[in-house]
C-alpha positions as CSV (number, residue, x, y, z in Angstrom):
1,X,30.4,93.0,149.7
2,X,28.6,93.2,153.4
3,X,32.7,92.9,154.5
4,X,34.1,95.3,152.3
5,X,31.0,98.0,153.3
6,X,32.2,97.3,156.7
7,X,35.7,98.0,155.7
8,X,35.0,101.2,154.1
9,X,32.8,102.5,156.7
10,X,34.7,101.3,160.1
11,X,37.1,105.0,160.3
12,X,33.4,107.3,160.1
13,X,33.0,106.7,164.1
14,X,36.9,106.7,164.7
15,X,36.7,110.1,163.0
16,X,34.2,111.3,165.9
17,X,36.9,110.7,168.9
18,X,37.6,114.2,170.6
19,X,40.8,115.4,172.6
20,X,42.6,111.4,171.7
21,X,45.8,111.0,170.3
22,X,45.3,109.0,167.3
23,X,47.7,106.3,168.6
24,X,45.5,105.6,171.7
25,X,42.2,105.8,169.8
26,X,43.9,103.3,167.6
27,X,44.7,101.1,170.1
28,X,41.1,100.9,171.8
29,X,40.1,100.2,168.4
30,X,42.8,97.5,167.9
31,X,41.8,95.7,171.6
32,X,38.3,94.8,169.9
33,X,39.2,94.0,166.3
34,X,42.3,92.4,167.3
35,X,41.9,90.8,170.4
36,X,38.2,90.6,172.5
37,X,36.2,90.1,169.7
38,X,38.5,87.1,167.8
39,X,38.8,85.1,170.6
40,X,35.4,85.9,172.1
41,X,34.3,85.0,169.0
42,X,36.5,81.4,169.0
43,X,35.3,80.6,172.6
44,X,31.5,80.9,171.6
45,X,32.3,78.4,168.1
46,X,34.9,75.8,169.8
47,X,33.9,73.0,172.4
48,X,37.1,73.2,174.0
49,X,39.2,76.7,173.2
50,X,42.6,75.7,174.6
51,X,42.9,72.1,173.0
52,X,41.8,73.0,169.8
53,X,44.8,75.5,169.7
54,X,47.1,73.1,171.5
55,X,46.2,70.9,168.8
56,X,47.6,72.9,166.2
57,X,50.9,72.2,164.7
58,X,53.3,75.3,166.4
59,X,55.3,75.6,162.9
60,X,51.4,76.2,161.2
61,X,50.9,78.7,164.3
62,X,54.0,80.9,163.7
63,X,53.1,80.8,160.3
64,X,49.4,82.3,160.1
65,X,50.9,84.3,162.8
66,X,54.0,85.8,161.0
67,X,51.7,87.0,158.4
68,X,49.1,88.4,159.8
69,X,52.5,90.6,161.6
70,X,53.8,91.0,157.8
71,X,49.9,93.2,157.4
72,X,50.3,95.0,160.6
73,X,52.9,96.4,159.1
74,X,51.7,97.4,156.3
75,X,49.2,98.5,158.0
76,X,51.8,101.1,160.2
77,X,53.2,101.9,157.2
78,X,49.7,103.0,155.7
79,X,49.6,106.2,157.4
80,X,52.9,107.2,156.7
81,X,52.0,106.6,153.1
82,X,49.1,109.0,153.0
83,X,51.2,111.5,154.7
84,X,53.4,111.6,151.9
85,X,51.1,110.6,149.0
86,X,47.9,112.2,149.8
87,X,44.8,110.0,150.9
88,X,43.5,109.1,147.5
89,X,46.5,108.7,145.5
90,X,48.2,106.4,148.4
91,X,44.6,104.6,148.8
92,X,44.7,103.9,144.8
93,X,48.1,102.5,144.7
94,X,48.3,100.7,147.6
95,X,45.1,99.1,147.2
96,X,45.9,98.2,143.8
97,X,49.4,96.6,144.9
98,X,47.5,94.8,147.7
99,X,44.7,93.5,145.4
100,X,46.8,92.0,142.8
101,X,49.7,90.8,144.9
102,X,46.9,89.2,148.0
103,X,44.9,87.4,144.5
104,X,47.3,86.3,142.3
105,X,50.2,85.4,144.8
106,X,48.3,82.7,146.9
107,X,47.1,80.3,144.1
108,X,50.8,80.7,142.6
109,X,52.4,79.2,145.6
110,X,49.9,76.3,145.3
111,X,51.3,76.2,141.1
112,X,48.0,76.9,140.0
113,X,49.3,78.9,137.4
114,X,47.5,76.5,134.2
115,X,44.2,77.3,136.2
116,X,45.3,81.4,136.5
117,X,45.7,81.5,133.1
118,X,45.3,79.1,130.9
119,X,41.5,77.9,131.7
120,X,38.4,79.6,130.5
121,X,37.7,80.3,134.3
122,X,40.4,81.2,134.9
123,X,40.9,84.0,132.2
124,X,37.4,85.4,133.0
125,X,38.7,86.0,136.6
126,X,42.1,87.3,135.5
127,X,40.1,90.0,132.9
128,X,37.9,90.7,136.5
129,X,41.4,91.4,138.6
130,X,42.5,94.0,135.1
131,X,39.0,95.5,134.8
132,X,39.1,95.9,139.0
133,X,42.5,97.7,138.8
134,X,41.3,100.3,136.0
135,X,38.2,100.8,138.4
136,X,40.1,101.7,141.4
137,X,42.6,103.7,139.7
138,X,39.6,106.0,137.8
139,X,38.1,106.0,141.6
140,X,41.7,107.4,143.1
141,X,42.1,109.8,140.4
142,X,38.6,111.4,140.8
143,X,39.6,111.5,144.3
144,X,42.8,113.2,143.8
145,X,40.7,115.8,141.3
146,X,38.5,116.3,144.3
147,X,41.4,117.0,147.0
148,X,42.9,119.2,144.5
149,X,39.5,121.5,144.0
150,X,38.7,121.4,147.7
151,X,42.1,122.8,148.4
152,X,43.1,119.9,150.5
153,X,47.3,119.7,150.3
154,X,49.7,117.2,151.6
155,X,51.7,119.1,153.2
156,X,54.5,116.8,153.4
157,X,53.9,115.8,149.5
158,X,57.2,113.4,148.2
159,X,56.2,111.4,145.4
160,X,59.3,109.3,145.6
161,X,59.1,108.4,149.0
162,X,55.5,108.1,148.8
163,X,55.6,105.6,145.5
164,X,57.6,103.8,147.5
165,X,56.1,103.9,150.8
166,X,52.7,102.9,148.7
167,X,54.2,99.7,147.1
168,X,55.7,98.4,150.8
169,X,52.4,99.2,152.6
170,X,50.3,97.2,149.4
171,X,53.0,94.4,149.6
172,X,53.2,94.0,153.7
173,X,49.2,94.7,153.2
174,X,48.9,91.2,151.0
175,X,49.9,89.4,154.4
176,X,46.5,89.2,155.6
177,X,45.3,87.7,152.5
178,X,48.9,85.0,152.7
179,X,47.5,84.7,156.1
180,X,44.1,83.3,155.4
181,X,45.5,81.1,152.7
182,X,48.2,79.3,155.0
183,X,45.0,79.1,157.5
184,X,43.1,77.2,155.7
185,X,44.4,73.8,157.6
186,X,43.0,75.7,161.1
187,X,39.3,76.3,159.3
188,X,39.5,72.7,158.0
189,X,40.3,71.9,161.8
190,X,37.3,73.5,162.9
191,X,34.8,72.2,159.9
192,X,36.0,68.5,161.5
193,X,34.8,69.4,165.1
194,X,31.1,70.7,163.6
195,X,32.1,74.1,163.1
196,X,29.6,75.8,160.6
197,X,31.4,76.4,157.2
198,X,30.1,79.9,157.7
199,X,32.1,79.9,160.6
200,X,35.2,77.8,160.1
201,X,38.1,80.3,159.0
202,X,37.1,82.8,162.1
203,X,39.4,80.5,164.8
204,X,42.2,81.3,162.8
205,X,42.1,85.3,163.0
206,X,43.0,84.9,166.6
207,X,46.4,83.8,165.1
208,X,46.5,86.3,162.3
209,X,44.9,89.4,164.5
210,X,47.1,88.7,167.2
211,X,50.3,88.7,164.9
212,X,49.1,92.3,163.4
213,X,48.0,93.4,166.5
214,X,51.7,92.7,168.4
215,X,53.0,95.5,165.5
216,X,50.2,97.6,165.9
217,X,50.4,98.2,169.8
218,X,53.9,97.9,169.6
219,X,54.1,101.1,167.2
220,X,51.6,102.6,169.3
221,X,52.6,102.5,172.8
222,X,56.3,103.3,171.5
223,X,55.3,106.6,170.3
224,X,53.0,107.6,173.2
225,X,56.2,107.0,175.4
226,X,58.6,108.9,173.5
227,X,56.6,111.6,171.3
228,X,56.5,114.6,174.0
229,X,53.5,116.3,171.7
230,X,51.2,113.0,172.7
231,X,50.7,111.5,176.0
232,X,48.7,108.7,177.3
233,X,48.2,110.1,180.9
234,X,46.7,113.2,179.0
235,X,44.4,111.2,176.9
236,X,43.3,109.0,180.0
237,X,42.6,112.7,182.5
238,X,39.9,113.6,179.9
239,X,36.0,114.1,181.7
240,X,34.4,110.9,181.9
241,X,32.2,111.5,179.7
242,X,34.5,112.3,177.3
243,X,36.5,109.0,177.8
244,X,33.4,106.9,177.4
245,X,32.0,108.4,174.3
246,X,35.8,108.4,172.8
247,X,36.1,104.9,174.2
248,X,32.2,104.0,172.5
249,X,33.4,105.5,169.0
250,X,36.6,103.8,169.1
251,X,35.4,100.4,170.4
252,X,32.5,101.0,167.5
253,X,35.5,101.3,164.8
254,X,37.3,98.3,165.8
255,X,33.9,96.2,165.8
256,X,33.4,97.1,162.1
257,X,37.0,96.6,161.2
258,X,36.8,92.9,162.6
259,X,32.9,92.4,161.0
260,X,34.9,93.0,157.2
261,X,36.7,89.7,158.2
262,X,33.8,88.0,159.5
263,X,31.7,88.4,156.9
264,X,34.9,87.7,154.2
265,X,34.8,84.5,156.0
266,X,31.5,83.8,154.7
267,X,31.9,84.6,151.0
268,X,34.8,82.1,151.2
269,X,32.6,79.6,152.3
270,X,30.5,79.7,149.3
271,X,33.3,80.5,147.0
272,X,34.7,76.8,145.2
273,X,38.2,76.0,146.5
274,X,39.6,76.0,143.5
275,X,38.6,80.0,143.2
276,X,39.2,80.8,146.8
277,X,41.4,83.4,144.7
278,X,38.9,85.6,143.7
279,X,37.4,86.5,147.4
280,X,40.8,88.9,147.9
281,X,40.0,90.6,144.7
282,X,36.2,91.2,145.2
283,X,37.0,92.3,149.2
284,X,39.6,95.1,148.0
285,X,37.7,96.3,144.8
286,X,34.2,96.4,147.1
287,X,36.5,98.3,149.5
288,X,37.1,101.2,147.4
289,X,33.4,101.2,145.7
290,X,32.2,101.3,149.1
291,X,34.7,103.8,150.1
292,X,33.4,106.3,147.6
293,X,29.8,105.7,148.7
294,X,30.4,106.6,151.8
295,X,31.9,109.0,151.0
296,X,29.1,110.4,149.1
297,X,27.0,109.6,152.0
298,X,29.0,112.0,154.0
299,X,29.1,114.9,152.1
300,X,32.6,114.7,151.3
301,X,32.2,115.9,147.5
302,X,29.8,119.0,148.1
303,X,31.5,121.6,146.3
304,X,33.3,119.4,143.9
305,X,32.9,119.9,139.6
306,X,30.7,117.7,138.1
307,X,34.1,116.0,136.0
308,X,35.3,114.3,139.4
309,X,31.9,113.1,140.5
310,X,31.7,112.1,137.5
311,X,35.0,110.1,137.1
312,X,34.0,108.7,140.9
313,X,30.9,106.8,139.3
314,X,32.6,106.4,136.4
315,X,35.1,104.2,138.8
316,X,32.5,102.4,140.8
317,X,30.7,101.3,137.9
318,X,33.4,99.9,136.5
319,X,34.6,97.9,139.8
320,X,31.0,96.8,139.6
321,X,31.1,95.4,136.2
322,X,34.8,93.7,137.3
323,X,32.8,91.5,140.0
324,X,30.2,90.6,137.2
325,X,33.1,88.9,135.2
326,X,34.7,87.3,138.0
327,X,31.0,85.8,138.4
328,X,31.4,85.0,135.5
329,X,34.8,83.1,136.0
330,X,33.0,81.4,139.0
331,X,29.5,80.1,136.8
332,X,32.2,78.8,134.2
């Protein structure tokens, strides 16, 4: 949950960056989240950094890195989904698709499917991944009621191409969560050389950040060379103090992005092997509860009817009460 707060609430100082093009704020971002602070990270936990890599099988390399390219993907194509969906109803689907293709997918692969769906456990967790959908759908539509009332229009609204653009982004999304699973050799890797358990699965994001983050600055830097309405050189001749508060807020974003992971790490830890499962669903449900706290927080529904605030709590609760029975699947 301490992850998923972190995930909800990492855009709020990205959202304070002045006279930026959002492709260069999101590349600052992207250099701490995907690349100083996994590796920096890595160097502190491993005796020796380069042979504990060199170690590694290549084919298991190109495989936690491949996926975590298959989420940056997703991750480009997020924007372009809330450009033609709308923020909430593009969050809700998306997140949805992610949650229950990133939980159920995994364990699947493994043919786990008797322990899915056929064990007491395992039905207690399933009814947790069902109640968790209903909760972020009643939290999308309250939040789609909200944009409505406030007068807040996509202007490039395509349902079609939005539906669709959803699904791809919460498919590609699910990559992270493929990536963590086919990681789980690295993190055993690391437990062997007296790696805290806490601790063991962060090595591996240097693999799986540095896939996503080769698509991410990649998308980036190709449209500050060729989109004439954005320009690096422009964002760069800002005041000093202008750069270094933009550069602050940014490099404060991308912290918080990477601290979702870190602490996601540790729920694994204490999460039995056999449920690993489960940590993908309580991570994306927490991310949209927390997302509508903060967004309380922030004053984002002032002015809003009491029926969507209503619906939003409505939503939370229920996302609450969807980790209680996957507690439950866990204590059975």
């Amino acid at each position: 949950m301490v992850g998923a707060a972190c995930a909800a609430s990492f855009y709020a100082p990205i959202e304070k960056v002045r006279k930026w093009s959002w492709e260069t704020t999101w590349a600052v971002a992207g250099l701490f989240s995907w690349i100083l602070l996994p590796i920096g990270v890595s160097l502190y936990l491993l005796p020796n950094f380069h042979a504990f890599y060199a170690a590694l099988s290549p084919a298991l390399m190109w495989r936690v890195a491949l996926f975590g390219a298959m989420w940056g993907v997703g991750n480009v194509s997020y924007g372009l989904t809330m450009r033609h969906l709308g923020m909430s109803l593009g969050i809700g689907v998306a997140i949805g698709i992610t949650l229950v293709v990133g939980t159920l997918v995994p364990p699947l692969m493994h043919g786990q499917y008797a322990a899915l769906f056929l064990s007491r456990s395992g039905l207690w967790n399933m009814l947790g991944v069902v109640v968790a959908l209903v909760g972020v759908a009643t939290v999308s539509y309250a939040g789609h009621q909200k944009e409505i009332q406030l007068g807040s229009e996509v202007q490039e609204f395509n349902l079609k191409l939005g539906l669709l653009l959803a699904v791809l982004c919460g498919i590609f999304s699910s990559g992270m969560s493929f990536a963590i699973d086919a990681a789980t050799p690295i993190a055993a890797s690391a437990r062997h050389l007296g790696v805290n358990a806490l601790y063991a699965a962060l090595p591996s994001y240097v693999l799986i950040m540095g896939g996503g983050a080769v698509v991410n600055f990649a998308y980036c830097f190709v449209r500050l060379a060729f989109k004439k309405e954005i320009s690096l050189t422009n964002d760069l001749a800002q005041p000093q103090t202008t750069l270094v508060k933009n550069g602050t807020m940014a490099a404060a974003g991308g912290i918080m992005w990477y601290l979702q992971f870190f602490f996601y790490a540790w729920g694994a830890a204490n999460i039995p092997l056999r449920l690993a499962y489960v940590n993908w669903m309580l991570h994306m449900s927490g991310y949209v509860l927390f997302g509508g706290i903060v967004g309380l927080a922030l004053g984002e529904w002032i002015g809003v009817g009491s029926r969507p605030v209503r619906l939003l709590w409505a939503g939370m609760l229920v996302i609450i009460a969807a980790a209680n029975l996957v507690g439950l699947g866990m204590a059975s």
